[in-house]
N, C-alpha and C positions, 0 to 999 in steps of 0.2 A: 567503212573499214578503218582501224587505227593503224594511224602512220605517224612517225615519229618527225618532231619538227625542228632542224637546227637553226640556229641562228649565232651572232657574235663573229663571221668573217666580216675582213673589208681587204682594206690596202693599209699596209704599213712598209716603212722600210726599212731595211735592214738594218737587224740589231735589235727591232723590234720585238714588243710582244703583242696576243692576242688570247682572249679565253672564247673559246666554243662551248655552247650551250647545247640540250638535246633533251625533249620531255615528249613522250605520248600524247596526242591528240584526243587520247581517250584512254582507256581503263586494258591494263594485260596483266592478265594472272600469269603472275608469278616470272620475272623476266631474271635469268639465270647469265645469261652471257651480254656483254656487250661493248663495244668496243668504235674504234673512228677507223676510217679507212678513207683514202686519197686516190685522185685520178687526175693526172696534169692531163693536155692537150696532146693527143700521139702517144698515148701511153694507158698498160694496163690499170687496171683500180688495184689498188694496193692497199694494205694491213697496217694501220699506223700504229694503235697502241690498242690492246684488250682491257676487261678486268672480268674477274668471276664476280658473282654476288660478294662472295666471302672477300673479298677484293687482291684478291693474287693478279697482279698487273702483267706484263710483255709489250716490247716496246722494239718498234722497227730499230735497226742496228744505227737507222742517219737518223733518228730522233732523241736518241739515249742521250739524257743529259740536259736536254734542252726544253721536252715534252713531258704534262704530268696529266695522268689521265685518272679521273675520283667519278663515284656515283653517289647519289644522294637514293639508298633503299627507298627510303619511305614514298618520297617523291617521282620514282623509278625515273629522276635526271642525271642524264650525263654530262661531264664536263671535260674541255680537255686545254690545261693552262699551256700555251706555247709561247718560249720564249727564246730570246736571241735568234728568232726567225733569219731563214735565210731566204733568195732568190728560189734556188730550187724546189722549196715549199709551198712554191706555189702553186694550187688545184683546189678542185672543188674536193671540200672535204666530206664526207656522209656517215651519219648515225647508225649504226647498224644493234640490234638486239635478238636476243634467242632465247624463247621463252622455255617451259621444263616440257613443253611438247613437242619442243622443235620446230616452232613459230615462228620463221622469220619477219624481220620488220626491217625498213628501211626508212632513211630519210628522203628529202630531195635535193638534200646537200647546201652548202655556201659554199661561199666563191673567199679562200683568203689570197692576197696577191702582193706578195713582198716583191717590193723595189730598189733597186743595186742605189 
């Protein structure tokens, strides 16, 4: 089964940046939605930034400004440049997509972990 594979966390610290990386392990027709979502320690999985194919982005209200989320069609990879990291940023971040059947996919997430 394809799952999608991210990579590009670590530790930085604050003030820092980090680019997240995120491509199929295999072949999906035709992937329409896709987007990052976060989950710190004690806390739900959350919404960080989307884009459509056509690239219409959304971006969590505590990332605006600091988060820039791109996909590369051809490649069906996602990217998501983060910068002026803070502490609370920190969680395992996970690739998420949605294909035109309604396909979900998931990553199994990196770990970014900004330090004060």
């Amino acid at each position: 089964q394809v799952q999608l594979v991210e990579s590009g966390g670590g530790l930085v610290q604050a003030g820092g940046s980090l680019r997240l990386s995120c491509a199929p392990s295999g072949s999906i027709l035709a992937i329409n939605f896709m987007g990052w979502y976060r989950q710190a320690p004690g806390n739900q999985r959350e919404r960080v930034a989307t884009i459509t194919r056509g690239g219409i982005t959304n971006y969590a209200e505590s990332v605006k400004g600091r988060f820039t989320i791109s996909r590369d069609n051809v490649k069906d990879t996602l990217y998501l440049q983060m910068n002026s990291l803070k502490p609370e940023d920190t969680a395992v971040y996970y690739c998420h997509a949605l294909d035109i059947n309604g396909i979900k996919y998931w990553g199994q997430g990196t770990q970014v972990t900004v330090s004060s």
